[in-house]
PyMOL CGO cylinders between C-alpha atoms (Angstrom):
from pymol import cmd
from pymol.cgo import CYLINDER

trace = [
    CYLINDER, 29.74, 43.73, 19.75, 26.36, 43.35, 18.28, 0.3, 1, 1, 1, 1, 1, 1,
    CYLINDER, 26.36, 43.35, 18.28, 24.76, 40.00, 16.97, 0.3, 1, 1, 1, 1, 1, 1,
    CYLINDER, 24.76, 40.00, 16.97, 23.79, 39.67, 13.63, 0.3, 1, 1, 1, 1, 1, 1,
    CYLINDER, 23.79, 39.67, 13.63, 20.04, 38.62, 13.13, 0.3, 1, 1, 1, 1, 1, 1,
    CYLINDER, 20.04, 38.62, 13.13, 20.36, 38.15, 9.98, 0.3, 1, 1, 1, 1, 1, 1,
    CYLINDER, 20.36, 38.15, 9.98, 22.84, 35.63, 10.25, 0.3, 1, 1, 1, 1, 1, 1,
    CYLINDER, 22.84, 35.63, 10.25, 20.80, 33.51, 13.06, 0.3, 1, 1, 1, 1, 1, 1,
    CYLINDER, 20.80, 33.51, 13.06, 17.92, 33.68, 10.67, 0.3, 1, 1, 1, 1, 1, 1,
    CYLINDER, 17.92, 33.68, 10.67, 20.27, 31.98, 7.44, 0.3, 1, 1, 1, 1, 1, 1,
    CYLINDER, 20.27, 31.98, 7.44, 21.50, 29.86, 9.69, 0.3, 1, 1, 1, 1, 1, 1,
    CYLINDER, 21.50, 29.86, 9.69, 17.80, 28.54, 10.60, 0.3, 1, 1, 1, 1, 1, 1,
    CYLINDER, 17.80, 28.54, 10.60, 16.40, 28.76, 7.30, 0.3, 1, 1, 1, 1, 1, 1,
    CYLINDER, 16.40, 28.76, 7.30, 19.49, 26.38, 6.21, 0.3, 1, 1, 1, 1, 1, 1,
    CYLINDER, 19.49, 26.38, 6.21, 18.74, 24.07, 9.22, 0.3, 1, 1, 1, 1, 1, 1,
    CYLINDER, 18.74, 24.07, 9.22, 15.32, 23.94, 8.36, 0.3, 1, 1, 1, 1, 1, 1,
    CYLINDER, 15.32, 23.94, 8.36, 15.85, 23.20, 4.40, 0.3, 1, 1, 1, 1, 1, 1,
    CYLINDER, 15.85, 23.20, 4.40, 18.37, 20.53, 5.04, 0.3, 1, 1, 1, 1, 1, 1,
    CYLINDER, 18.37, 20.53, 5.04, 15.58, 19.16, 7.47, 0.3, 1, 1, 1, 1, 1, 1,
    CYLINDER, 15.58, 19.16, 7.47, 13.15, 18.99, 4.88, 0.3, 1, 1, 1, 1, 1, 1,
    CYLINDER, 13.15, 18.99, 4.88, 14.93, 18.23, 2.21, 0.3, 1, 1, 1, 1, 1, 1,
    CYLINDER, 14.93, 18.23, 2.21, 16.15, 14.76, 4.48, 0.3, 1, 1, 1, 1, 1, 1,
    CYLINDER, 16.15, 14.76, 4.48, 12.45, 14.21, 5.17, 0.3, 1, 1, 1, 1, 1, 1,
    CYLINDER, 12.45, 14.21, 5.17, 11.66, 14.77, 1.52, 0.3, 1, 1, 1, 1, 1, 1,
    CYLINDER, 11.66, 14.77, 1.52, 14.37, 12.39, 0.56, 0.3, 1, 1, 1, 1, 1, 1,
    CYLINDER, 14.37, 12.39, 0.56, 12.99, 9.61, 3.52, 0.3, 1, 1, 1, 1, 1, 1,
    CYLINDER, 12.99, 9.61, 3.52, 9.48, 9.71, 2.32, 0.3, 1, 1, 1, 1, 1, 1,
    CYLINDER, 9.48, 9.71, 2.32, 10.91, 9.19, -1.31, 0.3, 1, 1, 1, 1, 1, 1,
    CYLINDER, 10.91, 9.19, -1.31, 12.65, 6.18, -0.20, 0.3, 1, 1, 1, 1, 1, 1,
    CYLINDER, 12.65, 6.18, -0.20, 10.26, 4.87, 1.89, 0.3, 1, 1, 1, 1, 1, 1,
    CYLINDER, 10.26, 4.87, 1.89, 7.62, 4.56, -1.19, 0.3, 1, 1, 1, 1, 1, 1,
    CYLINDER, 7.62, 4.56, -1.19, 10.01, 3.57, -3.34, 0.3, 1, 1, 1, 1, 1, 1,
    CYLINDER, 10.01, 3.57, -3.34, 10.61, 0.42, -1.87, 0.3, 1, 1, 1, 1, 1, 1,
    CYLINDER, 10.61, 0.42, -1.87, 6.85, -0.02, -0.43, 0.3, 1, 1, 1, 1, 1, 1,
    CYLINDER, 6.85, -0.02, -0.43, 6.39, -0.18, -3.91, 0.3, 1, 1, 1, 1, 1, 1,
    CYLINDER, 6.39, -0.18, -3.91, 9.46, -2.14, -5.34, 0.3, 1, 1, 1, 1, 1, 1,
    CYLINDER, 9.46, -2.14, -5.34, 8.27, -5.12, -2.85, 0.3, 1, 1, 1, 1, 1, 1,
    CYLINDER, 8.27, -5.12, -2.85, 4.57, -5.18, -4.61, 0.3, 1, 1, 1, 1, 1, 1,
    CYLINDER, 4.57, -5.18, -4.61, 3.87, -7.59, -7.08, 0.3, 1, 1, 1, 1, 1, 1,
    CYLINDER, 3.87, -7.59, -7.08, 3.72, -6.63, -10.61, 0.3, 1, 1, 1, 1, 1, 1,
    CYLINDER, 3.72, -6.63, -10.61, -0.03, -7.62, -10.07, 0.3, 1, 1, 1, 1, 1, 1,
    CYLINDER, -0.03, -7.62, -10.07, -0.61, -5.03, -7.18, 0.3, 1, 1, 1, 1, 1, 1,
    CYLINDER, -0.61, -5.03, -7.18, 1.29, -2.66, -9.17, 0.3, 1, 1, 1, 1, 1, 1,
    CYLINDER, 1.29, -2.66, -9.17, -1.36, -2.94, -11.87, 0.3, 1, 1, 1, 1, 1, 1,
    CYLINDER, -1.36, -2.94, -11.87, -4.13, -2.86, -9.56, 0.3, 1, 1, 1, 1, 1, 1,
    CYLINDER, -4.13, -2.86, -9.56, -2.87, 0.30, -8.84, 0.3, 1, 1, 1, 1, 1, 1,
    CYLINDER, -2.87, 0.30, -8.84, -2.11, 2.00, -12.14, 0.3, 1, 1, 1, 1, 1, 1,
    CYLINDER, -2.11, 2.00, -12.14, 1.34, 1.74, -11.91, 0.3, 1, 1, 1, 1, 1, 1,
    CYLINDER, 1.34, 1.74, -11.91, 4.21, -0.11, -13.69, 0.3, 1, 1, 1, 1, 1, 1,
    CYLINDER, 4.21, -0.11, -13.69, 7.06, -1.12, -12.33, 0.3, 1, 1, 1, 1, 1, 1,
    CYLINDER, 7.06, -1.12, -12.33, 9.05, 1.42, -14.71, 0.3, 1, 1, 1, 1, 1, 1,
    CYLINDER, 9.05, 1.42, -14.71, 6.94, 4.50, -12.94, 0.3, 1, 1, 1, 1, 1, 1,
    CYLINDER, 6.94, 4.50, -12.94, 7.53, 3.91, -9.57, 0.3, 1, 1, 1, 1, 1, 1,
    CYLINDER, 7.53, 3.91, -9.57, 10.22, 6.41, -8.96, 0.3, 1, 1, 1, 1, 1, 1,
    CYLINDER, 10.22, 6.41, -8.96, 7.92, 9.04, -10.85, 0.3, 1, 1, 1, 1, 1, 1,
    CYLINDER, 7.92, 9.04, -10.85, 5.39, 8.16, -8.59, 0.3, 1, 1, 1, 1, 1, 1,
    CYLINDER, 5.39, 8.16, -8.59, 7.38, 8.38, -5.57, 0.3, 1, 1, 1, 1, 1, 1,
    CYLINDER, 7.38, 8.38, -5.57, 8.80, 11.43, -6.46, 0.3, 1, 1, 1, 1, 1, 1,
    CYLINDER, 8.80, 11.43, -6.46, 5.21, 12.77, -6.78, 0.3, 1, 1, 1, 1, 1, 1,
    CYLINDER, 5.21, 12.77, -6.78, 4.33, 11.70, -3.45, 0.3, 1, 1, 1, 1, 1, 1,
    CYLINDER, 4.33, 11.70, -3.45, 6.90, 13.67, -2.02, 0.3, 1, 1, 1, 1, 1, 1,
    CYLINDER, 6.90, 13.67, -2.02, 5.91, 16.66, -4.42, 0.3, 1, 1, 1, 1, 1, 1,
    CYLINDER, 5.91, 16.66, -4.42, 9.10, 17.40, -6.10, 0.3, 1, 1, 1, 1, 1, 1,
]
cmd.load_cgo(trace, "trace")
C-alpha cells in the first residue's frame, strides 16, 4: 500500500493555515488591547478614536 502525497500535503497546508490564522488572530488581540489601555488622548495623538481601534487592529494584522 502506497502513501498518498497528496494527502500529507492537505494535511500540512491545513496545519499551517490554522497556524496562521491563530497568529493572525494573537496579533489582532494583542493590539487591540495595547490600544484599548491608551488614553483617549494618546489615541488622538495617534489618529485614532476609540471607535476605530478594531479597524485598525484588523489592519495591522492585514485582514
Amino acid at each position: 500500500m502506497s502513501a498518498d502525497p497528496s494527502g500529507a500535503a492537505n494535511e500540512k497546508d491545513t496545519i499551517m493555515n490554522i497556524t496562521r490564522s491563530l497568529n493572525n488572530w494573537r496579533k489582532y488581540r494583542q493590539t487591540v488591547t495595547e490600544l484599548g489601555r491608551m488614553s483617549d488622548r494618546e489615541l488622538t495623538d495617534l489618529g485614532i478614536g476609540r471607535s476605530d481601534i478594531r479597524r485598525v487592529a484588523r489592519t495591522a494584522v492585514g485582514v
